[in-house]
PABAKOL-678346 format. One record per residue (C-alpha): z, x, y; residue in three letters. Coordinates in steps of 0.001 Angstrom, whole numbers, padded with zeros to 6 digits, always signed. Each point is the difference from the previous one (the first is absolute). Layout:
N
ZXYala;...
This chain:
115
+027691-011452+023033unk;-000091+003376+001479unk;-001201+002938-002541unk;-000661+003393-000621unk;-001606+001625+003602unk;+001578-002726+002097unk;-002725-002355-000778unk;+000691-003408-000937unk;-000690-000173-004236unk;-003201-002685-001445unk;+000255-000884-004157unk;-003044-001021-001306unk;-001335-000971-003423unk;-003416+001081-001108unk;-002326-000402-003373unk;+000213+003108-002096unk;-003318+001146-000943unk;-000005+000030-004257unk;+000635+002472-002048unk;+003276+000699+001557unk;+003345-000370-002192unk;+003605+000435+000167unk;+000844+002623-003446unk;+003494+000155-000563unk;+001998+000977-003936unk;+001354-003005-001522unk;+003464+000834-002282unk;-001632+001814-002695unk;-002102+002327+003004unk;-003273-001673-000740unk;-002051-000464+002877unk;-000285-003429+001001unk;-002967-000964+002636unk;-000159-003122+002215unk;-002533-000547+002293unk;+000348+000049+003496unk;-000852-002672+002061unk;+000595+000952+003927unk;+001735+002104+002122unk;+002768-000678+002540unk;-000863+002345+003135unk;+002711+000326+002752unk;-001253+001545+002984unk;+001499+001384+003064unk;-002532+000676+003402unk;-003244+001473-002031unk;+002718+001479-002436unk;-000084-001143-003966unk;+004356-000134-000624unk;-000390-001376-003529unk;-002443-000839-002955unk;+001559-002125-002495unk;-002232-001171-003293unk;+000623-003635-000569unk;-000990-000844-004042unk;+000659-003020-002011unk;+002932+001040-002766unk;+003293+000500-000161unk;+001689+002381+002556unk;+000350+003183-000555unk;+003253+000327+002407unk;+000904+003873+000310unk;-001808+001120-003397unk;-002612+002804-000099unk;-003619-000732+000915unk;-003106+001026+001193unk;-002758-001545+001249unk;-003208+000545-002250unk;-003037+000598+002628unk;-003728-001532-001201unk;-001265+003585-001245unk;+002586+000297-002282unk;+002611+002111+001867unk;+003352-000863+001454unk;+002474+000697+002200unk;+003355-000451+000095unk;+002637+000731+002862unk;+003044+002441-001272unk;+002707+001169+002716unk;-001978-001530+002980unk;-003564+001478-000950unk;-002922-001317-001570unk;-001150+002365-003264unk;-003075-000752-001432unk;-000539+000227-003831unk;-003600-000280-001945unk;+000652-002700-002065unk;+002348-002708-001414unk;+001078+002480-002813unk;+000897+003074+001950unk;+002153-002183+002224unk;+002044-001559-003011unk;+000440+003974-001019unk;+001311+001225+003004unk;+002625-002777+000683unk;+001275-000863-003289unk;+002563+002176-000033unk;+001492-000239+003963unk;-000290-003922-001178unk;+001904+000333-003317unk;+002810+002305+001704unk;+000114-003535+002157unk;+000122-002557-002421unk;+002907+002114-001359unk;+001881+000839+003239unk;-000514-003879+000696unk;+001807-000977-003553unk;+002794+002380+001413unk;-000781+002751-002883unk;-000883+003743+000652unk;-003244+001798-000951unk;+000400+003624-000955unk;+001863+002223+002377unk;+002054-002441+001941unk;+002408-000732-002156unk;
């Protein structure tokens, strides 16, 4: 398959190092952790196209999470760019709301404002 730069695209599948997890907010936006166990690396020519994290646990489909890096900090892509937060706890802060407004807009209510 041809990919990104013309180059023909490689998937591979290698051990994550521990202390890596997936952090995402389970329905009452608690922060669930589960660890990960490898990544899934496309490449195209000497190009890296993707980096998924593969964990054991349910799938997390199109919910918000992060991925929680071995010294504690994570990041977390929003609109196409990686942010980086501290910890575990400032990353629940600063999404709990865009991911509430979601859970609402996905019931087919409004949040404040919109109505």
């Amino acid at each position: 398959m041809m990919g990104m730069f013309g180059h023909a695209t490689t998937t591979t599948v290698i051990p994550a190092a521990p202390g890596f997890e997936v952090i995402s907010l389970d329905a009452g936006f608690q922060v669930m952790r589960q660890p990960i166990i490898a990544w899934q690396v496309t490449t195209a020519g000497q190009y890296v196209t993707s980096l998924v994290p593969i964990w054991i646990g349910f799938d997390l489909g199109d919910t918000w999470y992060g991925v929680r890096l071995p010294d504690g900090r994570v990041v977390s892509e929003a609109s196409g760019s990686p942010r980086f937060y501290v910890d575990a706890e400032l990353w629940a802060a600063a999404i709990k709301a865009p991911a509430a407004t979601a859970a609402w807009r996905d019931a087919g209510e409004y949040t404040a404002g919109e109505a």
